[in-house]
N, C-alpha and C positions, 0 to 999 in steps of 0.2 A: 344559354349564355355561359360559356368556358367561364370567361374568367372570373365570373360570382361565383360560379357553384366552386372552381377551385377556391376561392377565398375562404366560399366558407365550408368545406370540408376541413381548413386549415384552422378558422380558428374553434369550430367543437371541437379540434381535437389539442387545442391550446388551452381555450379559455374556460374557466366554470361557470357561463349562461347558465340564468336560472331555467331559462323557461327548458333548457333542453337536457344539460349533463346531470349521470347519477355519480356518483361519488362511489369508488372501489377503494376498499380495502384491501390493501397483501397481507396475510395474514405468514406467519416465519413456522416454519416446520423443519426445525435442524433438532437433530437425539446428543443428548449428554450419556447416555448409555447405549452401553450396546449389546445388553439383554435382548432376546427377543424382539427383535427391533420391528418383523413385519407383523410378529402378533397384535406391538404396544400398536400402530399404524392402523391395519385394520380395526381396534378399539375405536382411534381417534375418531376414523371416518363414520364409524357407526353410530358414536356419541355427537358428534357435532350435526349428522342427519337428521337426529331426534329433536333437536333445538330449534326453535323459533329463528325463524330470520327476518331482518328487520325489509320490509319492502323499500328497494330502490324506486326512484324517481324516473317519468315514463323519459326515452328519448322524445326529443320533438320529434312531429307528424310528418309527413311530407307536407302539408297545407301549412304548417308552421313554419318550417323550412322556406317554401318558396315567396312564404307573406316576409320573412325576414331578408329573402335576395330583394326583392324589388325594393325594400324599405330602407336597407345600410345607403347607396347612393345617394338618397333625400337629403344626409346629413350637410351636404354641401350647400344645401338652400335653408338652413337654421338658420334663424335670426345670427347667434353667436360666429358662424362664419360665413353671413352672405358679403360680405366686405372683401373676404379675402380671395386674392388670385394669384397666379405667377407670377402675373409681369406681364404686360398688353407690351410694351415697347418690345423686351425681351423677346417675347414668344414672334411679336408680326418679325424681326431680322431671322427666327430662326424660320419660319413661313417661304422664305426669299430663299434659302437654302436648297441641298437635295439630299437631305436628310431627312430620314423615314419619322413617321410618325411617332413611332415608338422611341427612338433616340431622343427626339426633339423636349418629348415628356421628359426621359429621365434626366436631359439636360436643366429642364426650371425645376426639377426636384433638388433645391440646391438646402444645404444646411440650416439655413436661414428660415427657409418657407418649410421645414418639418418641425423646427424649434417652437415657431407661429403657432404651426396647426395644431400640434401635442400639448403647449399651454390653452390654449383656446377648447382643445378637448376636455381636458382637464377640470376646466371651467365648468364645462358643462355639466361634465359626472360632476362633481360638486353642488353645482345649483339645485340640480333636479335630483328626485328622490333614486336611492339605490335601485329599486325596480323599476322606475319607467323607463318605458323604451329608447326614449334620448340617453336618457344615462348607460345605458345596455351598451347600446349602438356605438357612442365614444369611447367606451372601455374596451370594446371589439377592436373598434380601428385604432386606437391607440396600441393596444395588442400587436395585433398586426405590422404596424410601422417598426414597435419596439423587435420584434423577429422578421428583419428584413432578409435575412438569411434564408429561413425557409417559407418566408412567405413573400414574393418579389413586388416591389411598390409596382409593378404593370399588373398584379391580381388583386391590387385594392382598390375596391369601387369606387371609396370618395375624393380615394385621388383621383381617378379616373373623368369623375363626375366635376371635381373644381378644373382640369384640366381641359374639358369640354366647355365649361360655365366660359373658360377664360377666352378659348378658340371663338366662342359663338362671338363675343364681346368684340375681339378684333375682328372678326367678319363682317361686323356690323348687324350682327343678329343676336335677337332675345333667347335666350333659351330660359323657359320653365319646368316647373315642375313634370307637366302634364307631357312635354317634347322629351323630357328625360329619357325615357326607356328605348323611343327608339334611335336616339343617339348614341346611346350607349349599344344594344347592337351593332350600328351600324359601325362602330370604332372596331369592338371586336370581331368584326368578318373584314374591316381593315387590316389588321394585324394578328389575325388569328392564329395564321404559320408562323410566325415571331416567336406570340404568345403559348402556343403550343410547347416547342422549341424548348423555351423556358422552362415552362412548367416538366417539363420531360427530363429534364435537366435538375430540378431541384426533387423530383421523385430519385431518381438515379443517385442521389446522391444520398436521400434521406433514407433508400436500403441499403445503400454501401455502410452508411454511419450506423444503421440497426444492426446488420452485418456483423459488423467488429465487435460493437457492443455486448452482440451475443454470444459470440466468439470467445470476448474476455470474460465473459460470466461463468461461461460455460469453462474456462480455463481455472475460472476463481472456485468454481465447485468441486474442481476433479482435484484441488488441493488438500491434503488433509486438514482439516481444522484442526486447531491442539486447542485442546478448553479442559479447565479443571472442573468434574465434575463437581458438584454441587455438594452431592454426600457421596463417595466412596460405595462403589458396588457389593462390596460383604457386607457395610452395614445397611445398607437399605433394603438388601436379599434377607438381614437376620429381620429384620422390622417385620417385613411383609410373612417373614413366617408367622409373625404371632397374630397377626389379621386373623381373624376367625373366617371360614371358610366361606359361612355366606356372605359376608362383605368384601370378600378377596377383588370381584370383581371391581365392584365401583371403588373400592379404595385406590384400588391400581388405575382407573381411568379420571377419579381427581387430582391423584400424585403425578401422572405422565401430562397432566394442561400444568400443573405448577414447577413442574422439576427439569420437564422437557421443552416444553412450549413456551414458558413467563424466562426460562432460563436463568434462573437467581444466583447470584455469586455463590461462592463455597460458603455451607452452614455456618461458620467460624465469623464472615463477614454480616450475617442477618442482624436485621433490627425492625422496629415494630413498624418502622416506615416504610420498608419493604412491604409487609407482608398486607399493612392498607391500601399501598399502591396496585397491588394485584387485586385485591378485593375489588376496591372501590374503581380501577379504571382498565387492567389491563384485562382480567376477565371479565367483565360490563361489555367492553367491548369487541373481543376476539370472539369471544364464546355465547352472548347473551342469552346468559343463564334464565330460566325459570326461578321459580323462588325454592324451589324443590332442589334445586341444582344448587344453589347457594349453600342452605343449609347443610347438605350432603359434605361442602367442600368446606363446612365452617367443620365440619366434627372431624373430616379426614385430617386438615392440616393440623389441628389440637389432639391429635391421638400420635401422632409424627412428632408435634411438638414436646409431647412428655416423654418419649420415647428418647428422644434425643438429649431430651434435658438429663435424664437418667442415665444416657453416654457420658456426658458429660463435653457434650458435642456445643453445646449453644456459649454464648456470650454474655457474662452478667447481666442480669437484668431484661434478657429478653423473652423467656416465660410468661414472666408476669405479665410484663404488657402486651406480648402478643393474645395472652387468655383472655384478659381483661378486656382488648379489642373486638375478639371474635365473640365473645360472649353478647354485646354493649351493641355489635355490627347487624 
């Protein structure tokens, strides 16, 4: 069935379904120095190898999948919209015509009848609880309607299926549940070369638009950054000489996720709000630390902090309270 499986190729890769999508994080790897930059790198990858990763969420199944195409269509026989149609008058003059099937649809797709369906969707994610599959199901095809652009009202089933609902009506025929599916086939090997067409058409366009995208990114990379480092490369090289030898290492591999990775304004700007926002949210989450990993990074940033205070690098008052947090953390 073309035009579900395109639908819903379109909206996994829209919408965040529970039952299917895992959630990815980008994680940002830009250097404020430029020390040893593929040493600090392969550190990175070694360190962050050792670390726990939190298990993503499975895709759906193919059995999930295909139980979800035959199920989005249904929506048009819900209580909330068995009421609604095109237009019996409407649709039986455009019937009289010799206009293709597929025109004739996007003809009753008028303003008015998306305004309908999308409150009445609404509705129903509302009523029914965030996980059941009604509520799924409208949030999908509301999805869907909402990116008409790249997903075309001829690859959405329930328009498909109220459009059929309305056909049968002026033919003088029932259409239920049960006649549903092979209706709906038989519409898509109706209009399949149309449907085709389309969909080839809205691919084509959605690599040209990756295309550029990549293009400017890849334009936006080969620009030099200009960013002030954080602390000044002599003084962070005098620091790291007094590291004692066998801490050299992991000193250097919790200072490159705080100084290179978290990217914190110039020392002069810190305050103790920074330095919790990195504790408590940005490595939690970039790096999820062990508890072993934490501790490590409470002692490295308080041996950096006195250091600095001794520069005479830090900003009134931020010692204290940065000690008093890591110490209390």
């Amino acid at each position: 069935m073309t035009i579900l499986r395109y639908s819903l190729i379109n909206f996994i890769t829209y919408v965040p379904v529970y039952l299917f999508v895992a959630k990815k994080r980008k994680q940002k790897k830009t250097g404020i120095l430029k020390r040893q930059q593929k040493k600090r790198q392969k550190k990175m990858i070694q360190r962050r190898k050792t670390m726990p990763k939190r298990s993503p969420q499975q895709n759906g199944t193919p059995q999930q999948l295909e139980q979800l195409l035959s199920t989005l269509p249904t929506l048009a026989f819900e209580p909330e919209l068995a009421d609604l149609n095109m237009g019996h008058e409407e649709l039986r003059t455009l019937l009289q015509s010799e206009r293709t099937e597929a025109d004739i649809l996007m003809e009753l797709l008028t303003e008015e009848f998306i305004a309908d369906l999308d409150q009445r969707l609404e509705e129903m994610e509302t009523v029914h609880s965030e996980k059941s599959i009604k509520s799924i199901l409208a949030k999908v095809t509301r999805h869907q309607i909402a990116n008409k652009d790249k997903i075309p009202y001829l690859s959405n089933p329930v328009l498909i299926a109220i459009f059929l609902k309305t056909r049968s009506a002026v033919e003088g025929k029932e259409l239920d549940l049960a006649g549903l599916p092979a209706v709906m086939d038989e519409f898509d090997k109706r209009n399949h070369d149309y449907i085709q067409g389309l969909t080839q058409k809205v691919q084509v366009s959605e690599e040209a638009d990756l295309s550029i995208k990549a293009d400017e990114e890849l334009s936006e990379e080969e620009k030099p950054k200009e960013r002030i480092p954080a602390i000044k490369a002599d003084i962070y090289t005098k620091y790291l000489a007094l590291v004692p030898a066998e801490k050299q290492e992991q000193v250097e591999e919790d200072l490159d996720v705080f100084l290179v990775d978290f990217e914190p304004p110039p020392v002069a700007e810190w305050n103790a709000d920074l330095v919790k926002e990195f504790m408590e949210k940005w490595f939690l989450e970039n790096a999820n630390p062990l508890e072993e990993d934490l501790e490590s990074m409470r002692e490295s940033l308080s041996n950096l902090f006195d250091f600095l205070a001794e520069e005479e690098l830090l900003s009134a008052g931020f010692l204290d309270a940065a000690s008093m947090y890591l110490q209390k953390s």
